[in-house]
N, C-alpha and C positions, 0 to 999 in steps of 0.2 A: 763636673762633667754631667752629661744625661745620660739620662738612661730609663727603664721601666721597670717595675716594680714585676717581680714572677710569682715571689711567695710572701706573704705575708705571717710568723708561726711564733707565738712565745714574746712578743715584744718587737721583734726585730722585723725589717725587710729586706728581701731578699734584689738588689737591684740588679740588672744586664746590662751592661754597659758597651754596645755594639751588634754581634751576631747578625745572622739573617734577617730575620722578622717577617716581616712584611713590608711593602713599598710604600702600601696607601698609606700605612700608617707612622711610616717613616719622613712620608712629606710633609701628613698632617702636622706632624710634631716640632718640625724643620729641620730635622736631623737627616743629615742625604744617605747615613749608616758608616759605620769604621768599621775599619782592620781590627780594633780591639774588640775582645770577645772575652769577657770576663764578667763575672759576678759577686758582688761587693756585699760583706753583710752587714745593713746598717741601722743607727737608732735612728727616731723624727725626734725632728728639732723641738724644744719645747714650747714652742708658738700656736704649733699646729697646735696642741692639747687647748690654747689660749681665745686661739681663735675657731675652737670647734670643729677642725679640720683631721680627717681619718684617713692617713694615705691608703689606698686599697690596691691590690693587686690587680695589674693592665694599668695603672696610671706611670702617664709620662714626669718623669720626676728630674729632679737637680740635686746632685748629689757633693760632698765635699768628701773628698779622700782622705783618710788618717794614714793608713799603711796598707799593705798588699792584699790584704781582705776585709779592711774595714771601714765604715764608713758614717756621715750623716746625712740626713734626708731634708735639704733644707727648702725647696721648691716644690710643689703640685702644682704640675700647667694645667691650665685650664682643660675640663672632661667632656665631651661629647656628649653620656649619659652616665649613670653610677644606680648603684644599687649596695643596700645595705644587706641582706643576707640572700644570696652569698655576696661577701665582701669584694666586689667587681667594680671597672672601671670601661671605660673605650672599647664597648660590644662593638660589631660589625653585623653579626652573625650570630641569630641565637639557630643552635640544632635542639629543636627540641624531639625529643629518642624518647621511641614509646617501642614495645616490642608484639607481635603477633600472639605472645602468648606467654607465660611464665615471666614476668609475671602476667594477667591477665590485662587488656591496654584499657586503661582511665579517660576516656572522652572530654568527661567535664578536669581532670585535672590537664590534661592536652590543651584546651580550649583556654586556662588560665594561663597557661605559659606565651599561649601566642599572642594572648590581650595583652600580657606582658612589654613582650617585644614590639605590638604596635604602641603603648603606650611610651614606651622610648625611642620611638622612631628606628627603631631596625629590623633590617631585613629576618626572614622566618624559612629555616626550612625544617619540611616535616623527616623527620628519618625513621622507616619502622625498618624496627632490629628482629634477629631472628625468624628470619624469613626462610630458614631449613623446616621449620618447626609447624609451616602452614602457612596458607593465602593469606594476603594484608588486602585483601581487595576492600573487604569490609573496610575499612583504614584510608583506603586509598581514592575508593569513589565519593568521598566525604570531602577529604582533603585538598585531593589533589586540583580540583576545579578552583579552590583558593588559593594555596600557596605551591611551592615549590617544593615536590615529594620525591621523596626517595625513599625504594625499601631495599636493604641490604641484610648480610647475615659477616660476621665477622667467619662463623667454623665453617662455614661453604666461600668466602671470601667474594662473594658474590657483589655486586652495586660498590665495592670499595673504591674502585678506580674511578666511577661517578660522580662520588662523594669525595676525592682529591678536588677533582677541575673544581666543584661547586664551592670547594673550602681555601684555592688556592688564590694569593693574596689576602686574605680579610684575617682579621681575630675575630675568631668564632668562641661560642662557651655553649658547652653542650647540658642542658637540662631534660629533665624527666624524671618519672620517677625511680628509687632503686631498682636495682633487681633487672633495668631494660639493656644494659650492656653498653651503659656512657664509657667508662674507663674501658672496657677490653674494645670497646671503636679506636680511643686514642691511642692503648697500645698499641690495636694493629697499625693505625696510620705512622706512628713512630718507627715502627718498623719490628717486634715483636713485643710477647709478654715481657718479656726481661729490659727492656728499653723504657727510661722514663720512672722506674719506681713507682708502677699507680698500681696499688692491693685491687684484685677483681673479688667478688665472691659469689656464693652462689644464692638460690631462693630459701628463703624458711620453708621447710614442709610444711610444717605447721598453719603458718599464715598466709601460704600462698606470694608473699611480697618479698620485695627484697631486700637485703639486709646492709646496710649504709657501709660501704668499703671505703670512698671516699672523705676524709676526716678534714681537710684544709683546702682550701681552692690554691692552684697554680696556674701556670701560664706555662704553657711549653712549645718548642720552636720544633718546627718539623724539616723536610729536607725539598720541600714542593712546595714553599714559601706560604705557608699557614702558620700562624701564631693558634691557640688552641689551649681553651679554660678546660680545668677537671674542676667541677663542682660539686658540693653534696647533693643528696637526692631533693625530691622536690619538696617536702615538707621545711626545709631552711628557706626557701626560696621567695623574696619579695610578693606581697600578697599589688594586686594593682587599687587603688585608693585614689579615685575617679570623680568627679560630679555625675549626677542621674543621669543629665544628658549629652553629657560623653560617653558615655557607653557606649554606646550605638558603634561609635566611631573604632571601637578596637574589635569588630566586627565585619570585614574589608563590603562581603555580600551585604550584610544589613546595611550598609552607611551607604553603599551605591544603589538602594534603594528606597533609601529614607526621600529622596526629594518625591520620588511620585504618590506618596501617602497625601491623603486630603487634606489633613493639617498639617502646620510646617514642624509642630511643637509635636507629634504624632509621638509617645513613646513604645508605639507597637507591641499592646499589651491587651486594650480594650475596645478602642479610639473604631467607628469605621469605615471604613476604604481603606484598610492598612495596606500598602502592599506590602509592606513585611511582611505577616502575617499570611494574606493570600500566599507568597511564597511561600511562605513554611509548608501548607495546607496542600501544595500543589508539586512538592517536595525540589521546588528552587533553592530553598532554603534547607538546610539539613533539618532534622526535628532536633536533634543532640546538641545542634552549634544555636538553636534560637532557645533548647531549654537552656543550656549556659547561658546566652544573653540574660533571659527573664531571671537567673538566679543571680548571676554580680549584679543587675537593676538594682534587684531587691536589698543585695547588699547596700549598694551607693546609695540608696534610699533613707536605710536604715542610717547610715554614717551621719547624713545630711540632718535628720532628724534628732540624733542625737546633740547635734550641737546646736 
C-alpha cells in the first residue's frame, strides 16, 4: 500500500495510509486518496541502509503490511526536495515564524531560512508571531515587498484565519527560531493546545531565546486541508551550501537586479555600477537582506576555497 511517512522516532516510521492530506499532493503522488485512514508502524527495508537511502518524514512511501499495526517500508518515490536536518521531505511551503519580540526577531537568521526555501525551489511566507506584544512593521516593511507576509498572534488569534487560506492545500513546515511560537501556530490551527501532542514552552529569562520544545519532526493533517511539519528550532536546520555565484539568486530583489550591473559576472560587493549596491545605498535594497547576501557570499567563498 502507499502511504507518507508522518514521523520518523527510535528506528521506526510512522506511515498514513489514506486520510485527508492535501490534493496537490495527493495527485502528485498518484494517489487520488482512500477511505482508509490508518497509521502503520513500520521498519526500512534493508536496502535503503544499501543503497544510502534515509526515508524522512513527508516522503511518499510503499509500504508492505504484516498485521494491524505493523509494517515495512519498502519503496521511497521519487522527492520534490529533501533536507537532512530537519529530517524532511516534499515542502510546499516553508513558514518561516519570526516573533515581534521575545524572542528578540534574528534578520540575518530570517534571511537564511528564506535562501533556504529559494534554494529548493519553494514557495516562502514570512509569518511574524506575537503581534499582541508590539508593531512588526519594522518586520514588515522589509519583507513584505518580497515575499508573502503575514503577521498574526495565536493569544489575540488575530491573522489565524489569513494564515488557514495561505496554508490550505500545500504541506507546509514551519521554521524559525525557538522561542517564536511554531508549535503553539500548529496547535492553534489543529484546533487547541491539547490537539496534536506538540510540547509549547516558554523563553529562558536568562538568555532571552527560546528553549527547543520541539524534539522530532512530524507531519500533521488539519481539518482545512493543510498537511503541516513541527520542526525543531532553527539551529538543526540545513545550512544552504551554494557556489559564489548562486548566491545572488536566493535573493528574489538582488537576482532581478543583477542583469542591470555593468558587468555580467558583477558579484556586487566592489565591482562599479552595481545596481545592487546602488540599491542597497538608496534603500531598494534592504541594508539587513544585502548584509546577509555579503555574509553567505563570503561563506560560498570560503567553501569554494577550501576545496
Amino acid at each position: 500500500m502507499r502511504g507518507t511517512i508522518v514521523k520518523a522516532l527510535s528506528g521506526f516510521y510512522y506511515v498514513r495510509i489514506g486520510g485527508s492530506g492535501s490534493s496537490r499532493n495527493r495527485e502528485r503522488s498518484g494517489d487520488p486518496g482512500s477511505s482508509v485512514d490508518c497509521v502503520y508502524q513500520c521498519r526500512a527495508r534493508g536496502i535503503f541502509k544499501k543503497e544510502g537511502i534515509t526515508p524522512l518524514v513527508g516522503d511518499e512511501a510503499v509500504i508492505d503490511i504484516l498485521d494491524e499495526e505493523d509494517g515495512f517500508v519498502t519503496e521511497i518515490l521519487p522527492r520534490r526536495n529533501s533536507f537532512v536536518r530537519p529530517a524532511v521531505a516534499n515542502i510546499d511551503l516553508f513558514v518561516v515564524t519570526v516573533s515581534v519580540r521575545d524572542p528578540e526577531p534574528h534578520t540575518e537568521a530570517l534571511d537564511r531560512f528564506l535562501a533556504a526555501a529559494e534554494a529548493a525551489s519553494a514557495d516562502a511566507l514570512v509569518c511574524v508571531n506575537k503581534a499582541d506584544l508590539g508593531s512588526a512593521d519594522f518586520l514588515t516593511d522589509v519583507y513584505d515587498r518580497i515575499y508573502d507576509t503575514l503577521t498574526v498572534s495565536t493569544l489575540a488569534g488575530s491573522g489565524m484565519d489569513a494564515l488557514k487560506d495561505r496554508l490550505a492545500d500545500k504541506r507546509s513546515a514551519f521554521a524559525g527560531p525557538s522561542g517564536v511560537g511554531k508549535s503553539s501556530i500548529i496547535n492553534f490551527l489543529l484546533g487547541g493546545d491539547d490537539v496534536g501532542g506538540i510540547e509549547t514552552g516558554a523563553i529562558s529569562r536568562k538568555t532571552k531565546r527560546g528553549r527547543h520544545t520541539t524534539r522530532h519532526v512530524e507531519l500533521f493533517e488539519t481539518d482545512f486541508g493543510a498537511e503541516l511539519f513541527d520542526t525543531p528550532g532553527y539551529t538543526s536546520f540545513d545550512g544552504v551550501s551554494v557556489e559564489p555565484a548562486e548566491v545572488a539568486y536566493l535573493f528574489p530583489e538582488i537576482a532581478a537586479l543583477s542583469g542591470k550591473c555593468r558587468f555580467d559576472d558583477c558579484t556586487h560587493t566592489d565591482e562599479p555600477d552595481c545596481a545592487v549596491r546602488d540599491a542597497a545605498r538608496g534603500g531598494e535594497v534592504a541594508e539587513s537582506r544585502y548584509d546577509s547576501y555579503c555574509r553567505m557570499l563570503g561563506e560560498a567563498r570560503a567553501r569554494a576555497e577550501s576545496f
